[in-house]
Steps between C-alpha positions, in 0.01 A plus 500: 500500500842500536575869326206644695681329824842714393296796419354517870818375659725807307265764616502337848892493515459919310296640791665295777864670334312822519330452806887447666615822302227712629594386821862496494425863409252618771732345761826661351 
């Protein structure tokens, strides 16, 4: 339970990081 909880919150913390790069981007 407790890897499968890390798992989900790493790719959660991966796309939000990417999601704020993309952006960071499209606004520069």
């Amino acid at each position: 339970m407790g890897c499968g909880f890390a798992g989900g919150f790493a790719l959660l913390v991966v796309l939000f990081i990417l999601l704020i790069i993309v952006g960071a981007a499209c606004f520069c």
